[in-house]
N, C-alpha and C positions, 0 to 999 in steps of 0.2 A: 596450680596448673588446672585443678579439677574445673575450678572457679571459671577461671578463663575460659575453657571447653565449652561451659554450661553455657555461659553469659554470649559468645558463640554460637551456638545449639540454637538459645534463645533469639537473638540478635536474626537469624536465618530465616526461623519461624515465620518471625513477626513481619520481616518482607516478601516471603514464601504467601503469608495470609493476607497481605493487604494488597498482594496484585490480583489475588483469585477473589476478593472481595470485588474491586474494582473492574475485573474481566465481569464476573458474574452480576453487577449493576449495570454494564454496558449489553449484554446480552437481554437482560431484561428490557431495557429501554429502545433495544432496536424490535422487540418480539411486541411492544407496547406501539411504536411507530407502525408497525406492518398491520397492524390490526386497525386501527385509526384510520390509514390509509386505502384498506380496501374497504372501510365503510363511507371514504369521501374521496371523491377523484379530483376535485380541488388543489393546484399549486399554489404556493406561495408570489406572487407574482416579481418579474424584475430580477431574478435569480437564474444565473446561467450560468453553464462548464464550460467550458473549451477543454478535452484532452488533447495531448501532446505527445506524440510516439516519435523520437528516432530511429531510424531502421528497421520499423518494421515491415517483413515480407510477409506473413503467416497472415491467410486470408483468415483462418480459424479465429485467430488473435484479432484481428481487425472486425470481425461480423459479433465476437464479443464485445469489443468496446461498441460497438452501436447498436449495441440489443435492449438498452434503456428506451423508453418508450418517455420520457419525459423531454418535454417539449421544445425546454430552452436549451439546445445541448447540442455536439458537435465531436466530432473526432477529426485531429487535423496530423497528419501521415506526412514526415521529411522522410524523404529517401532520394541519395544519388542515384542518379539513373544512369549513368557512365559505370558506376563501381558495380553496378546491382541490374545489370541491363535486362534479362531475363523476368528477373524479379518485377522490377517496376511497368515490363511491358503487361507483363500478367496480369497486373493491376488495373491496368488501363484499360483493357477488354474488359476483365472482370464487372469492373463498376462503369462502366460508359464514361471514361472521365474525359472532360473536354477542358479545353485548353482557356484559360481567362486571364485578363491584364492582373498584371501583379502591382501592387499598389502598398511600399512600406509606411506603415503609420508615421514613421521617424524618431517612435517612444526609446526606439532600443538598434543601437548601430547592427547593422543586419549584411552579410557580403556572403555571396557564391550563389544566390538562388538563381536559377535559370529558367522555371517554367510554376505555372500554378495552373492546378485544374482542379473542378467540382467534379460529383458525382453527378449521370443521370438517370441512373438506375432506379426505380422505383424499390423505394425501402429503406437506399442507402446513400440518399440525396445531402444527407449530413455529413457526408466525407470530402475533407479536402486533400490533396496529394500535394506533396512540395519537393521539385527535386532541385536538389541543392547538393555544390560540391561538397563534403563530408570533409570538415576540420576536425571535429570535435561535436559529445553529445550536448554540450551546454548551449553552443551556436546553433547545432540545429533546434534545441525549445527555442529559442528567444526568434528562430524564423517562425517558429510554430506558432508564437506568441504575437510576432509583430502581425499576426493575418487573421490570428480570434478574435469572434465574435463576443465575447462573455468575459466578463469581467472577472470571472474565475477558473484557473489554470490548473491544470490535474496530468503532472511528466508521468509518464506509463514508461517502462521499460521493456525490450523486446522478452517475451516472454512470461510477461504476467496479466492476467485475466480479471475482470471485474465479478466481484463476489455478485451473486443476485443481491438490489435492494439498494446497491453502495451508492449510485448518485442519489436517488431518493434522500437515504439517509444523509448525505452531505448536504444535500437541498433544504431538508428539516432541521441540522442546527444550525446554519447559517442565518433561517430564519425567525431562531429562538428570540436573538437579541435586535437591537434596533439595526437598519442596515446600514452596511459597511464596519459594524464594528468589529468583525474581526477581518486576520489577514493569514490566518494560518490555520488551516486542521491536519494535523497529524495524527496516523495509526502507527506503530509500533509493531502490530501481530500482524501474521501472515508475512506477506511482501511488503517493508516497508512504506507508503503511502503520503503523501504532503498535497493539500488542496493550497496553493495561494494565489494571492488576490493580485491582479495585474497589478493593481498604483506599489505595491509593494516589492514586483519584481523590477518595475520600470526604475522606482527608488533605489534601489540597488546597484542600479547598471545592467540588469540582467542574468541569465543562471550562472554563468562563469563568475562571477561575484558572491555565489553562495548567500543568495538572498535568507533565508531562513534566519543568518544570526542575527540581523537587524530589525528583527521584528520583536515589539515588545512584548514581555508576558502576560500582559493586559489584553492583545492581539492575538492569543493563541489561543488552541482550546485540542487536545489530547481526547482521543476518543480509543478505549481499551478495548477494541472489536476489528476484524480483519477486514478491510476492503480491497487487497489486491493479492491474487493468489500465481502462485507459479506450480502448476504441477507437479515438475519436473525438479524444486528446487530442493525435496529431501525424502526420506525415506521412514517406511513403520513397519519396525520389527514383527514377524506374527504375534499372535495375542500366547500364543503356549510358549515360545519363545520369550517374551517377555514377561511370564508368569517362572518360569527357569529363571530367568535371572532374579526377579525379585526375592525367589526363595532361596537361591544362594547367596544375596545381599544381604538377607536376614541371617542366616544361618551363619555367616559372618562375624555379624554384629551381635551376636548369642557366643559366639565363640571369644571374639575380641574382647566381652564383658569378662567371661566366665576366667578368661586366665589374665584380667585386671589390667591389658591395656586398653587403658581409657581412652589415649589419643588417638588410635586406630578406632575406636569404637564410637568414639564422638566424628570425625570423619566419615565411618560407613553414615552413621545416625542423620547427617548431613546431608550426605548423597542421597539416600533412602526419600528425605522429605522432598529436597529438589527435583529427584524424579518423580514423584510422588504429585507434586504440585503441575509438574509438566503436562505429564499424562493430562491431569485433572484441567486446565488451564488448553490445551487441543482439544479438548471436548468441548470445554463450554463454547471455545472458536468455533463448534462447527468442524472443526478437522483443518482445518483452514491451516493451521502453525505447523508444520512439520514436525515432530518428536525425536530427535534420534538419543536413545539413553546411551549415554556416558562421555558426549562432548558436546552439551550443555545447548545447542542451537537454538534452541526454541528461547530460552532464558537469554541468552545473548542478545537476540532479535530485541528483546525487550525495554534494553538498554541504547542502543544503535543511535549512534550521532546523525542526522541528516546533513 
């Protein structure tokens, strides 16, 4: 039994160390890109986003996604305007949006849209609005999709924010390898994140087809750094608060040794390192991953199927 705990113990570790290795190469490589980039204003050419929001109302939400300053790039806004009438008139004052022909590519079967406008707002000319009857979140990307400009797609959910740096940074490894060769960049920390490549969601059939499985391992590329944040999506304990608990975690696991249960004390041991790693692992994020010690969030996020 001891055996087993250890081999455990061990087994914990050694995933506990090779994601904080792995966070902490990706922090370096984006603090290495930031530096690079403000000694050259140069883009990589031929390289575009198109974001894709469902229902977003929050002007806040919306003037973050178009705070990139990089050239090739777009933020394109479904919203029923029947369900959300308030909402979407808001909008329409807000940005100058004026009313233009709607024109389906035909790449991806597309039903309810009723109206399309640009912005003419000076500033925030890169915004499209789409109201569209509201089926479902996957129908409205794929309207989002059938009207982007950019060959690469980035679904935003209500609520979450773009870190400083994130298109940039999506910009710079798309451009590592030759182009087109990938079709997928996923993040893992913070809010979820998925960059894909139109031919790949049009192969699919679209979002509701759950484009991501069909894409080969060859075609993807996992980056260990936060691009999309949600305020609002958790919570951190105070720092005395969470120095209380550590010491009674310990105190524990001195107790648990002392009267020779090992398998309470290989468990505290456990817990101890996973929180341990957590903490250490929102830091190197930035703060970006949420923390809560004792139901694992941060570490979950880690894992998360798209």
């Amino acid at each position: 039994m001891k055996l087993i705990l250890l081999l455990l113990f061990a087994a914990t570790a050694a995933c506990v160390g090779a994601l904080l290795l792995l966070i902490s190469r990706a922090r370096d490589k984006r603090l290495l890109l930031n530096a690079v980039r403000r000694a050259s204003s140069d883009a990589p050419d031929g390289i575009g986003i198109s974001v894709l929001c469902s229902g977003v109302t929050d002007a806040a939400q919306i003037e973050n996604l178009l705070s990139p300053e990089y050239s090739r790039y777009e933020v394109i806004v479904v919203l029923d305007a029947r369900r959300h009438a308030a909402e979407f008139a808001a909008l329409v004052a807000r940005y100058r949006m004026i009313r233009v022909e709607w024109v389906c590519s035909g790449e991806l079967e597309v039903s309810g849209v009723r109206a399309l406008g640009r912005s003419r707002r000076r500033c925030f000319r890169r915004l499209v609005l789409v109201d569209r009857a509201w089926d479902s979140e996957a129908g409205d990307f794929d309207a989002a999709a059938s009207v982007a400009t950019y060959d690469y797609l980035l679904p935003v959910r209500t609520g979450c924010f773009l870190l400083p740096g994130t298109v940039e940074r999506l910009v710079a490894e798309l451009g590592e390898g030759r182009p087109g060769s990938l079709d997928l960049i996923r993040s893992p920390l913070g809010e979820p994140a998925a960059l894909l490549s139109r031919e790949a969601v049009v192969a699919a059939g679209g979002f509701g087809m759950r484009p991501l499985r069909g894409i080969p391992r060859g075609r993807r590329r996992r980056l260990w750094e936060p691009l999309l944040a949600a305020p609002r999506s958790g919570t951190r304990m105070p720092g005395w608060l969470r120095g209380l608990a550590a010491a009674a975690l310990a105190a524990a696991f001195v107790a648990a040794a002392a009267a020779g249960w090992w398998t309470a004390a290989a468990a505290l041991a456990t817990l101890a390192l996973v929180w341990a790693g957590g903490e250490y692992a929102a830091r190197l994020a930035g703060g970006a991953v949420p923390w809560v010690p004792g139901n694992l969030t941060a570490w979950s996020r880690l894992f998360r199927h798209y």
